[in-house]
Backbone atoms as SQL, in Angstrom:
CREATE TABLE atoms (id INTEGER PRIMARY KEY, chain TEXT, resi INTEGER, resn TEXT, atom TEXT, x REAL, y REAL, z REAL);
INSERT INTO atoms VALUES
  (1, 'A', 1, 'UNK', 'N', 35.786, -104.675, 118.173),
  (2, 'A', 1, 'UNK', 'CA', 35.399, -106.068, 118.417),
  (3, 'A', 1, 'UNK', 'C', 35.534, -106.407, 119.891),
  (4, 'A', 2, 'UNK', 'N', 34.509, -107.379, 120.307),
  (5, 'A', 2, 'UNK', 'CA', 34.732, -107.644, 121.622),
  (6, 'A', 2, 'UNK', 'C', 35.868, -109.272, 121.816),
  (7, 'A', 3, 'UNK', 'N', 36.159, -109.110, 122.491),
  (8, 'A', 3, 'UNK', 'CA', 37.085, -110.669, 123.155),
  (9, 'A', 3, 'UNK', 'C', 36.236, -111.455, 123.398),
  (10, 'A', 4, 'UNK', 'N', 36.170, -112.475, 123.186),
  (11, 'A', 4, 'UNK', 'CA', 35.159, -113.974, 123.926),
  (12, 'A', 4, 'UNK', 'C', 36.057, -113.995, 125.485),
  (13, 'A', 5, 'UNK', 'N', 34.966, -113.332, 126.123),
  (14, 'A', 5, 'UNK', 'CA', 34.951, -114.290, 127.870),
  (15, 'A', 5, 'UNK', 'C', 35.963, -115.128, 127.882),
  (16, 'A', 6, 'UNK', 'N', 36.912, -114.979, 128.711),
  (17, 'A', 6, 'UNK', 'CA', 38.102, -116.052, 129.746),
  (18, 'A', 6, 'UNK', 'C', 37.187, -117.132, 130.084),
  (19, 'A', 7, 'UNK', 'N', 37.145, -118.228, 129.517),
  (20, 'A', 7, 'UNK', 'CA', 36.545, -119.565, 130.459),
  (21, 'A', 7, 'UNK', 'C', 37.585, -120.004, 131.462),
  (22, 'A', 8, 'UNK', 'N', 36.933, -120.053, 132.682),
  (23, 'A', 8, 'UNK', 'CA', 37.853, -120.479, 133.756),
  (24, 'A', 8, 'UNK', 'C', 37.275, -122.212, 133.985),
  (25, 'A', 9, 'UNK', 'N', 38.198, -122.672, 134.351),
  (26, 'A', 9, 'UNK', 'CA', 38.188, -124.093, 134.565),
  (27, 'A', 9, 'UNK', 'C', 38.373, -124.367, 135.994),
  (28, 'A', 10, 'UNK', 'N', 37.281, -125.286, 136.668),
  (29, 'A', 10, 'UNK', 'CA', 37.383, -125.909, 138.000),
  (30, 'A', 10, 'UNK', 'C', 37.713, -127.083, 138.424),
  (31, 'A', 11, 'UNK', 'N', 38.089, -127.594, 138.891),
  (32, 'A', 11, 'UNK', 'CA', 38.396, -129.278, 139.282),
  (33, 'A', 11, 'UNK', 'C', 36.980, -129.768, 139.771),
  (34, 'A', 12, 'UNK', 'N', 36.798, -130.821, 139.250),
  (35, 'A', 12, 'UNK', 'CA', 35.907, -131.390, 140.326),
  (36, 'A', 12, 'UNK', 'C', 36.447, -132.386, 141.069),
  (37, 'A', 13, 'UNK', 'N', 37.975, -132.767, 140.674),
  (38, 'A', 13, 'UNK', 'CA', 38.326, -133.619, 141.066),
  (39, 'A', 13, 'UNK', 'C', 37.966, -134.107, 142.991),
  (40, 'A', 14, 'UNK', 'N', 38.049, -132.734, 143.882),
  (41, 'A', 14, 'UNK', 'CA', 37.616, -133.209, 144.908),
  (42, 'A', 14, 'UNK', 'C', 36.511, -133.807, 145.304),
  (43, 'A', 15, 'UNK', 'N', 35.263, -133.106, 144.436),
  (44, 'A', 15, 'UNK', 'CA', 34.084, -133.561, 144.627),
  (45, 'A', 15, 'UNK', 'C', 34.079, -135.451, 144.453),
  (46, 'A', 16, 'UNK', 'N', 34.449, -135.769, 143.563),
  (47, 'A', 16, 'UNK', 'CA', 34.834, -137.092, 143.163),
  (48, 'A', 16, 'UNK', 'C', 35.641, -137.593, 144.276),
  (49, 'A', 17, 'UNK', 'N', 36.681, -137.422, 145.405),
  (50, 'A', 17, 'UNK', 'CA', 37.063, -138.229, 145.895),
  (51, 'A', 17, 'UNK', 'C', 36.239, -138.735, 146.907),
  (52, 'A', 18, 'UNK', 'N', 35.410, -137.567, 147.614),
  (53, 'A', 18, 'UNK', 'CA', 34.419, -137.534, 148.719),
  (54, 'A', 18, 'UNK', 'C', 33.550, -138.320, 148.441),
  (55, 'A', 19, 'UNK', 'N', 32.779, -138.664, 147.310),
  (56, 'A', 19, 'UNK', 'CA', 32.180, -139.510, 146.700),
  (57, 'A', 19, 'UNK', 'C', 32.168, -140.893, 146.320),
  (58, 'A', 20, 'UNK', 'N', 34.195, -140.990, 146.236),
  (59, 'A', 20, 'UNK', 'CA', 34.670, -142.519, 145.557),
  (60, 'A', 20, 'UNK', 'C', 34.487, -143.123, 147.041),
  (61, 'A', 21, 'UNK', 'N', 33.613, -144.902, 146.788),
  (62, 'A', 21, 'UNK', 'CA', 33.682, -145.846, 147.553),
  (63, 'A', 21, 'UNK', 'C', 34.318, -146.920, 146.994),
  (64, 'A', 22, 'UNK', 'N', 34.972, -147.383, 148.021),
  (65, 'A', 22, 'UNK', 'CA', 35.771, -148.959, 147.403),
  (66, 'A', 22, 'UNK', 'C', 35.084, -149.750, 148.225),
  (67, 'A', 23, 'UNK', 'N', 35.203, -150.618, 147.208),
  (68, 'A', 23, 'UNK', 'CA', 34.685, -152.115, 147.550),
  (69, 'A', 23, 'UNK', 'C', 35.766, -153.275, 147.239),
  (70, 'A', 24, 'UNK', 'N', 35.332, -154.597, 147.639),
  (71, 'A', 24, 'UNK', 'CA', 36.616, -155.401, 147.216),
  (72, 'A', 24, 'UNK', 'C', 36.043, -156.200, 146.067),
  (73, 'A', 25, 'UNK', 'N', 36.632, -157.037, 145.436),
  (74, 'A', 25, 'UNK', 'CA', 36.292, -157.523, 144.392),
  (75, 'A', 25, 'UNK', 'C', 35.540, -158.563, 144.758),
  (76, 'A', 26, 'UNK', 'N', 34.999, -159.151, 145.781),
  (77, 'A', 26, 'UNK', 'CA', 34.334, -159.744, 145.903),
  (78, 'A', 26, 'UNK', 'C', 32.604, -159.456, 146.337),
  (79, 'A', 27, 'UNK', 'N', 32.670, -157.654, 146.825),
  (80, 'A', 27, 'UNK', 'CA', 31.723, -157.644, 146.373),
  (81, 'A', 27, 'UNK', 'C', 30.908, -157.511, 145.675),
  (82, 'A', 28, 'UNK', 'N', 31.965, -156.589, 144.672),
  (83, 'A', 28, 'UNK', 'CA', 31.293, -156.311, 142.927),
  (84, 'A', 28, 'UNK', 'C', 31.094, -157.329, 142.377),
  (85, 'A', 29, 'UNK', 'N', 31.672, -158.390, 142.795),
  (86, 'A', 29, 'UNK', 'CA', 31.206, -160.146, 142.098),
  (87, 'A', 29, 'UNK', 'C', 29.621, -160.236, 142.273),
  (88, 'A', 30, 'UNK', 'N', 29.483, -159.805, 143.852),
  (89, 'A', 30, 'UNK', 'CA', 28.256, -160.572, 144.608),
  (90, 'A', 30, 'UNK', 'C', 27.457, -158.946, 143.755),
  (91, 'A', 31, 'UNK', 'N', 27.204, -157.970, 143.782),
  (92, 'A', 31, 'UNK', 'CA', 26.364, -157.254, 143.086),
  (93, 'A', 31, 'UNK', 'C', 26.224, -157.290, 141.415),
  (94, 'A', 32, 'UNK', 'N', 27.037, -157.906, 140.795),
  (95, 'A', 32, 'UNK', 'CA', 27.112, -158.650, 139.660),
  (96, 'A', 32, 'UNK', 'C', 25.921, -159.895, 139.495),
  (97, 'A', 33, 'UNK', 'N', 26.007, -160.610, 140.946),
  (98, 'A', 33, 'UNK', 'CA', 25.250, -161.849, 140.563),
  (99, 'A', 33, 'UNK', 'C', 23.894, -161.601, 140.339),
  (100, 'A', 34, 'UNK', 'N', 24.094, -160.413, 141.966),
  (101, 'A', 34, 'UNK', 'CA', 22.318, -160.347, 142.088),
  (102, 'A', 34, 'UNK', 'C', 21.869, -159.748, 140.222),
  (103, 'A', 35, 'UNK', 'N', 22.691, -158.958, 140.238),
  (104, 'A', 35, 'UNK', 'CA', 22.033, -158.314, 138.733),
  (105, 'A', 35, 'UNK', 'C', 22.062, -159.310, 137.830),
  (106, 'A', 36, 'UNK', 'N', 22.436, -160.298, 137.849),
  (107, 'A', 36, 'UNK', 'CA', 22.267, -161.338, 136.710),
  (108, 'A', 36, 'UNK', 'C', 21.027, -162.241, 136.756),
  (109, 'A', 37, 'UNK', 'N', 20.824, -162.427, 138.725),
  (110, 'A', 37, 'UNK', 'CA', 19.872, -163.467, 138.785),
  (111, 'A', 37, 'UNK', 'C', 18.425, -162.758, 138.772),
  (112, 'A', 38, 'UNK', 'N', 18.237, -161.110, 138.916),
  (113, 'A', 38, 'UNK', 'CA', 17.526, -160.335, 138.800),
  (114, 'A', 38, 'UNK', 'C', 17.097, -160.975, 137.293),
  (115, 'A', 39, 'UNK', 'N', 18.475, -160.284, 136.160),
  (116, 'A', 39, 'UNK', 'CA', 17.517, -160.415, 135.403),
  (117, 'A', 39, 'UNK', 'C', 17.109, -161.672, 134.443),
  (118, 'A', 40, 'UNK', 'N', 17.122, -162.955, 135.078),
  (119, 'A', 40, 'UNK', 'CA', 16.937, -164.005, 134.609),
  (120, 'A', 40, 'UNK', 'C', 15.584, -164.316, 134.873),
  (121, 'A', 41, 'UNK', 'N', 15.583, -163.858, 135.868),
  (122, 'A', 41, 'UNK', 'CA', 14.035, -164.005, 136.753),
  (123, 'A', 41, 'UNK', 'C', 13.134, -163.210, 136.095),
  (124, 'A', 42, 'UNK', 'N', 13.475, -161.729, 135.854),
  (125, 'A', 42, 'UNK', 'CA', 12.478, -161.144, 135.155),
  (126, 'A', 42, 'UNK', 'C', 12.199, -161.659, 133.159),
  (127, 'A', 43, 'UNK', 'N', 13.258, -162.590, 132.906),
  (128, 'A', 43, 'UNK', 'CA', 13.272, -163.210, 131.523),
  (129, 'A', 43, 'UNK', 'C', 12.527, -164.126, 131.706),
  (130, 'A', 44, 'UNK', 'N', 12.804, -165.381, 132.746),
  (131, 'A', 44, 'UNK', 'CA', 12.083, -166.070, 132.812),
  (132, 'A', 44, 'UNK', 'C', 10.412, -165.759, 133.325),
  (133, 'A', 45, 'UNK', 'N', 10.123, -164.669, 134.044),
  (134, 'A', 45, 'UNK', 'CA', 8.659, -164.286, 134.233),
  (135, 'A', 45, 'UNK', 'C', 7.574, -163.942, 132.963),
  (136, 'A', 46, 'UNK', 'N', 8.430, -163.543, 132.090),
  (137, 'A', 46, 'UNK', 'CA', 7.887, -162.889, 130.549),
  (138, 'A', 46, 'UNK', 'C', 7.852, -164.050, 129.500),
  (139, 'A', 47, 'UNK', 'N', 8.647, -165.263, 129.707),
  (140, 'A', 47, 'UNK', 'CA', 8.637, -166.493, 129.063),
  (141, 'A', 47, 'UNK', 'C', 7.188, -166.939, 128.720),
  (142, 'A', 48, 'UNK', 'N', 6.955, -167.669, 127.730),
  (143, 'A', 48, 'UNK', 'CA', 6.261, -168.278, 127.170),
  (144, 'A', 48, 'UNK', 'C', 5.975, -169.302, 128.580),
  (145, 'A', 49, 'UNK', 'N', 4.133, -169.310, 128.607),
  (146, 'A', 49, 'UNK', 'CA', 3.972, -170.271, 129.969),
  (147, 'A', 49, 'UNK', 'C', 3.937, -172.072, 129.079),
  (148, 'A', 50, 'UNK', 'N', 4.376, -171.970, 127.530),
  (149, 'A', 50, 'UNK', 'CA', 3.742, -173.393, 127.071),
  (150, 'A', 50, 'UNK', 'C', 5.094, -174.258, 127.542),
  (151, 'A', 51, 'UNK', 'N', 5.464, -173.628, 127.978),
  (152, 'A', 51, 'UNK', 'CA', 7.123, -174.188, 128.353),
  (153, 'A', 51, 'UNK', 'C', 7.849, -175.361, 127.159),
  (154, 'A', 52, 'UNK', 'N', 7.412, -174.754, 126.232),
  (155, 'A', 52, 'UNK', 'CA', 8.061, -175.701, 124.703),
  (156, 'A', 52, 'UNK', 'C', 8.993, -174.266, 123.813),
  (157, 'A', 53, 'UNK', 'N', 9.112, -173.034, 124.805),
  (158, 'A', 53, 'UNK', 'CA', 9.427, -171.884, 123.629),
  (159, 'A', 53, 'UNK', 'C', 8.682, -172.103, 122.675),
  (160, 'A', 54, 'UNK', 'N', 7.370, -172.275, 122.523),
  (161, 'A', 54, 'UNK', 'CA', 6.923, -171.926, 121.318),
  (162, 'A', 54, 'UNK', 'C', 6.019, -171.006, 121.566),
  (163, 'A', 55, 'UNK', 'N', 5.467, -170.339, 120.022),
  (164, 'A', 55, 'UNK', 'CA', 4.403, -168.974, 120.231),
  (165, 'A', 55, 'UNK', 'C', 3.806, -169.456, 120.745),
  (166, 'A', 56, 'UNK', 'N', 2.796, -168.215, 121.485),
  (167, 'A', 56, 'UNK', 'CA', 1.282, -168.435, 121.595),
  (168, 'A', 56, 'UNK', 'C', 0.263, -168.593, 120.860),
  (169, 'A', 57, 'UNK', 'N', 0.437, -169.529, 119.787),
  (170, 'A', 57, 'UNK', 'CA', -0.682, -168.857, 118.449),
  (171, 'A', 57, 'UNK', 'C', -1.818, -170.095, 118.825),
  (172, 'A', 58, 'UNK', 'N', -3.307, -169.772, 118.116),
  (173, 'A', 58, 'UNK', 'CA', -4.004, -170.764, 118.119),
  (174, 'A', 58, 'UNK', 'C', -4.870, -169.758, 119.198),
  (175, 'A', 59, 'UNK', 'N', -4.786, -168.510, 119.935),
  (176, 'A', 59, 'UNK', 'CA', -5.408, -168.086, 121.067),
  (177, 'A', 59, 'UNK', 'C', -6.722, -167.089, 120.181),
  (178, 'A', 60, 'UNK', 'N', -6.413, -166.817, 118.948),
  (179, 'A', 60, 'UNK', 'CA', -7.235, -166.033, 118.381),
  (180, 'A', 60, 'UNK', 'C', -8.843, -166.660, 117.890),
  (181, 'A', 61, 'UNK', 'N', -9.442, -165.954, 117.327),
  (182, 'A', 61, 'UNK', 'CA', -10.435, -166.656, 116.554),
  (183, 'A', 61, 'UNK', 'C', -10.362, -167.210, 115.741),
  (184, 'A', 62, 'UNK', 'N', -10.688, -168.626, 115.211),
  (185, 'A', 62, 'UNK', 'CA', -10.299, -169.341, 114.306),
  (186, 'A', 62, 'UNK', 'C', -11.636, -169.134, 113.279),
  (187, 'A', 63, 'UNK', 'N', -11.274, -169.441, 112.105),
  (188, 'A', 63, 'UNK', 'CA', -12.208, -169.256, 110.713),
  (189, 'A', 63, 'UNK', 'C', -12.867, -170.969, 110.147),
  (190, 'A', 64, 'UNK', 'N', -14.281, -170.493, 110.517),
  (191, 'A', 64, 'UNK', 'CA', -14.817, -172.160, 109.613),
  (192, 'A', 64, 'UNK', 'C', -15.070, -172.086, 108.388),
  (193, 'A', 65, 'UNK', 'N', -14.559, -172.862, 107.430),
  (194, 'A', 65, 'UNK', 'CA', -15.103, -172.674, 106.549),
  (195, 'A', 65, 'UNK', 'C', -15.771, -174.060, 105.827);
C-alpha cells in the first residue's frame, strides 16, 4: 500500500498583513453612506414614474367589446 502524501501547510498570514489597510471609523461610516445613497438612487431610478407606487397597468391593449 502506498501512504497518502504529507500535506504541508503555509501561512498566508504574511501575505495578509502587507495587504491589511486601516481606516478610522469614520471613514467606513463615510463609505457606508456613499453605498447607501448609491443604492437609493439606483431604487429610486427603477421606481414607478406614476409617482403613486402604483403598477403600470392600463399600458397594454385594451379589449372592446
Amino acid at each position: 500500500k502506498q501512504t497518502a502524501p504529507r500535506r504541508t501547510t503555509r501561512s498566508t498570514a504574511d501575505q495578509e498583513t502587507i495587504n491589511a489597510t486601516s481606516i478610522t471609523n469614520a471613514q467606513l461610516q463615510a463609505m457606508i453612506d456613499q453605498g447607501v445613497t448609491a443604492a437609493l438612487a439606483a431604487r429610486d431610478a427603477l421606481r414607478s414614474t406614476n409617482g403613486d407606487d402604483s403598477h403600470n397597468s392600463g399600458t397594454g391593449v385594451r379589449r372592446t367589446e
